[in-house]
N, C-alpha and C positions, 0 to 999 in steps of 0.2 A: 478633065484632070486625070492624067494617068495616077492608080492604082498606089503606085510608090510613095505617089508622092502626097495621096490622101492619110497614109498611115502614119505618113514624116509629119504631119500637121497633126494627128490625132499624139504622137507621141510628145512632141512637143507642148503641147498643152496639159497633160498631166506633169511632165519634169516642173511646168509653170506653178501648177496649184501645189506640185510638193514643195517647192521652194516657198510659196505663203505661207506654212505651216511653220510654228515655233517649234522648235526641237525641245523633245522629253529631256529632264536631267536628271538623273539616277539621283540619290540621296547618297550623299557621299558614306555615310552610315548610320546602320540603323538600330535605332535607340527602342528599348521593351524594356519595363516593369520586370519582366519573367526571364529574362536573358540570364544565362548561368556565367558565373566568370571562372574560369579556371588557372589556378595557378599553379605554375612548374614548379613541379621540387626542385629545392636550393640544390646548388652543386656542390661536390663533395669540397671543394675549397673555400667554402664558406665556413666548414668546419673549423673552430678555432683551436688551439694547442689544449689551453683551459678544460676545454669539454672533451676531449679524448684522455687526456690525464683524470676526469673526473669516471670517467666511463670505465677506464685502466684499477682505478683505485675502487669503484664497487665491487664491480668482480672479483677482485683479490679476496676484499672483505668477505663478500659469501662465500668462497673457497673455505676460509678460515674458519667462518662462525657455521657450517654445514656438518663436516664431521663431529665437532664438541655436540650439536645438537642428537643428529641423527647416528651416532656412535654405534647403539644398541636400542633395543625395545623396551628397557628399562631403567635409564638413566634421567635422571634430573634433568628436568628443564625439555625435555622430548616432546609432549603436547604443547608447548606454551603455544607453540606458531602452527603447531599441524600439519597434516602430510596425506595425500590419499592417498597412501599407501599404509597408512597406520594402521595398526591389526587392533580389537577390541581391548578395553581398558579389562574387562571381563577376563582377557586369555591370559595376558602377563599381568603379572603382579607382584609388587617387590617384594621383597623378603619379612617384611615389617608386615605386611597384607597377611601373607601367610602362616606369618608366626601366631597372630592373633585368632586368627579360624583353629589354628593349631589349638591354642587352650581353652576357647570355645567350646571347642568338641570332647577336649581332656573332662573339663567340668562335668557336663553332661555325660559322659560316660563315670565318673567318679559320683556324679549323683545317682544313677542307676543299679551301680556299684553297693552304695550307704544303703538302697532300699532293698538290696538283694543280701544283705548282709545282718538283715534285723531279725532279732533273736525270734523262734518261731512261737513257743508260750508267751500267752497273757501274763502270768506272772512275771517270766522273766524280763521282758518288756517294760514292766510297770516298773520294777527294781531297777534296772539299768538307768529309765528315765528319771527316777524321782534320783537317783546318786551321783547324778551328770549337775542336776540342777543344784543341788546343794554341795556339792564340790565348789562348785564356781563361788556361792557364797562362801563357804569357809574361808576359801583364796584371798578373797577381799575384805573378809572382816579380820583377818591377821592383819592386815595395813591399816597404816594411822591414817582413818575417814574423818572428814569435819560429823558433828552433830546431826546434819541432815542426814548426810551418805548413813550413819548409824543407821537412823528410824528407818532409813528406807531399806534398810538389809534385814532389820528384823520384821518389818509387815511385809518383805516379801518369804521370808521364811511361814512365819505364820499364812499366809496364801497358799505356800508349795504344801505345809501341813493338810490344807483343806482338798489336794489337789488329791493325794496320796488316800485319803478318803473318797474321793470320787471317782477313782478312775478305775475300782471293781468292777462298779456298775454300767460304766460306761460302753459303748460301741467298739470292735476291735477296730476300726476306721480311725478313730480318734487317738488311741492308745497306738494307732503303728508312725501316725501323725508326728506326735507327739518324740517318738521313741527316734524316726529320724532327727528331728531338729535337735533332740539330744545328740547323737551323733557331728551331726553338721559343728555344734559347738564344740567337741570336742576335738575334731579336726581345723578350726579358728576359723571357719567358714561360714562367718556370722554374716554377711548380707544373706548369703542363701539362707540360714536360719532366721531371718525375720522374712524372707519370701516367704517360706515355710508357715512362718504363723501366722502370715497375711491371710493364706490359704485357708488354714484353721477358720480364722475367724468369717471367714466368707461362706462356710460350711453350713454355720447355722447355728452352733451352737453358743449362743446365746443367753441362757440360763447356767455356761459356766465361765462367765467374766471376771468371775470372783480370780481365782487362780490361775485363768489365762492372762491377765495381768500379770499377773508373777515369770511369766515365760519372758514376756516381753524384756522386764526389767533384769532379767537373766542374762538374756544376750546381752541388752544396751553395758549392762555393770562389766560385764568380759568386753565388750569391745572398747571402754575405758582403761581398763585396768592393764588394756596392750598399747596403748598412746594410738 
């Protein structure tokens, strides 16, 4: 058998056995649990009239409602919504902020003022204070008092009596005490005048409640007697 024609037999017998074989068939496609699906952004003519007029009409609005907000650094209504650009409530402060530190400080310096101003003898001190206290009674026992308000001008008289005996002996600590909150009442600066005798009585003295009573109903009768 020539050569040629052993090969032409050998080939023909494999095209045989490939021709018995069923042919593979792809999967037309293919399906996973994990497959991602992506979808195209809409295009812009899906955009309807509606939503560009709504889109048209925010923006206006922030244009409008921006400036009224962020005007200045101290205007109403400025933190409602916030701004990172907003400087500390700490730095600006409105005028109302300011005014009040303002008398704050007036006070405190006006009470520095009454303790710098107190007369420098024990005597005179003791005079000043016991004429301060019974002024204020005189003031209010010339107006028509019901019967209580009475007793209670005349036991605090006799109190300031027992005071004006005690306060020879006493501490100049007490006696400059004392000689301020007289002061304070004469400038109608009666809360600070019962600061004042809060103090007193936080001192220690204790064994003279008798007539430090009589302080209190001092101020209290003066700061009725101004409504």
């Amino acid at each position: 058998m020539p050569i040629f024609s052993f090969f032409k037999g050998l080939l023909s017998a494999d095209d045989a056995a490939v021709s018995t074989q069923q042919p593979v068939q792809l999967p037309d496609k293919v399906t996973s649990d994990k497959a991602e699906t992506f979808l195209p952004p809409p295009p812009l003519s899906t955009l309807t009239t509606a939503s560009v007029v709504s889109l048209k009409s925010r923006v206006e609005t922030e244009k409008q409602t921006t400036p009224s907000i962020y005007k200045d650094f101290t205007g109403n209504g400025h933190a409602d919504r916030g701004h990172w650009n907003d400087p500390p409530t700490t730095v600006f402060k409105t005028g109302v902020q300011r005014k009040q530190q303002d008398v704050v400080a007036e006070k405190k310096e006006e009470a520095v003022e009454a303790e710098a101003e107190l007369p420098e003898g024990r005597t005179e001190r003791i005079e000043q204070t016991t004429r301060v206290f019974c002024n204020v009674l005189d003031g209010i026992e010339k107006t028509e008092m019901p019967p209580l308000a009475v007793r209670m001008a005349e036991d605090t008289r006799k109190r300031l009596g027992l005071m004006s005996e005690r306060l020879p002996a006493l501490d100049d600590t007490i006696i400059s005490m004392l000689c301020a909150i007289a002061m304070l009442i004469e400038d109608n600066r009666l809360n600070e005048a019962l600061g004042k005798h809060r103090e007193l009585l936080q001192a220690g003295y204790n064994s003279e409640l008798k007539w430090l009573v009589a302080i209190k109903r001092v101020i209290e009768l003066q700061q009725k007697s101004l409504g």
